[in-house]
C-alpha positions in Angstrom: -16.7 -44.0 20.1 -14.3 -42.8 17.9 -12.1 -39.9 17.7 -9.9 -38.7 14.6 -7.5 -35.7 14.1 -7.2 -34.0 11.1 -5.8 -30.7 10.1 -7.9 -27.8 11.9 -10.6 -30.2 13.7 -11.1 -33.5 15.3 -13.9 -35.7 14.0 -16.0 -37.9 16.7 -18.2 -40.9 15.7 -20.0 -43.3 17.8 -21.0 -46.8 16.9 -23.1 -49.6 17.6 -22.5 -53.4 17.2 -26.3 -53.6 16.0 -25.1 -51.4 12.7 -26.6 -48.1 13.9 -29.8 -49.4 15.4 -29.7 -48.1 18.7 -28.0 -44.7 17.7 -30.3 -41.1 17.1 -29.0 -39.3 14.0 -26.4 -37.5 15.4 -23.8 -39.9 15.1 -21.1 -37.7 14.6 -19.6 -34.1 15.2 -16.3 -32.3 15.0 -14.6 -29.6 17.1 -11.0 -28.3 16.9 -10.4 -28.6 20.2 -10.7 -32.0 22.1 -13.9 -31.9 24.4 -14.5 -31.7 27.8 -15.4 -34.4 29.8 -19.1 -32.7 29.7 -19.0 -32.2 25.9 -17.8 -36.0 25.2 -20.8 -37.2 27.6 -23.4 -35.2 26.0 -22.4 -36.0 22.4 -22.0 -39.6 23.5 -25.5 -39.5 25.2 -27.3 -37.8 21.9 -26.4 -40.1 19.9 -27.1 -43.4 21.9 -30.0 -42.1 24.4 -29.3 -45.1 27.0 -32.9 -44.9 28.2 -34.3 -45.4 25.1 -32.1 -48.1 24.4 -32.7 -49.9 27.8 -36.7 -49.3 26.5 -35.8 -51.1 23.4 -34.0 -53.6 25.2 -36.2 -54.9 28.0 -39.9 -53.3 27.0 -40.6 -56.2 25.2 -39.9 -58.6 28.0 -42.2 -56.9 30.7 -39.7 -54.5 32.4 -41.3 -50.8 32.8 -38.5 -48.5 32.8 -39.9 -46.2 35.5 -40.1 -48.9 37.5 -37.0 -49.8 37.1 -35.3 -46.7 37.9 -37.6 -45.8 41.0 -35.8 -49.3 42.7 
């Protein structure tokens, strides 16, 4: 993640190292105040949903994401 200031507002990006693969659309946002820790998770999590990336990551080798969370 990424954070820039500019005049009135601060622009956020996230990034991948797979070039954008594993990110949703909303990569980015702005606000003119820094956000909270609550803000800065929830953009975070939009924009790279860890369970679907774990899905995409292991579903192919035989792990069942449910099941791995109920252990």
């Amino acid at each position: 993640m990424y954070a820039r200031r500019g005049k009135n507002r601060i622009s956020y990006r996230v990034v991948d190292e797979y070039g954008g693969d594993t990110l949703s659309d909303k990569m980015t946002r702005t606000s003119r105040r820094p956000l909270t820790v609550g803000e800065l998770e929830t953009f975070f999590n939009e924009a790279w949903p860890l369970f679907d990336v774990l899905e995409m990551t292991f579903g192919d080798d035989g792990f069942d994401l449910d099941q791995m969370l109920a252990s």
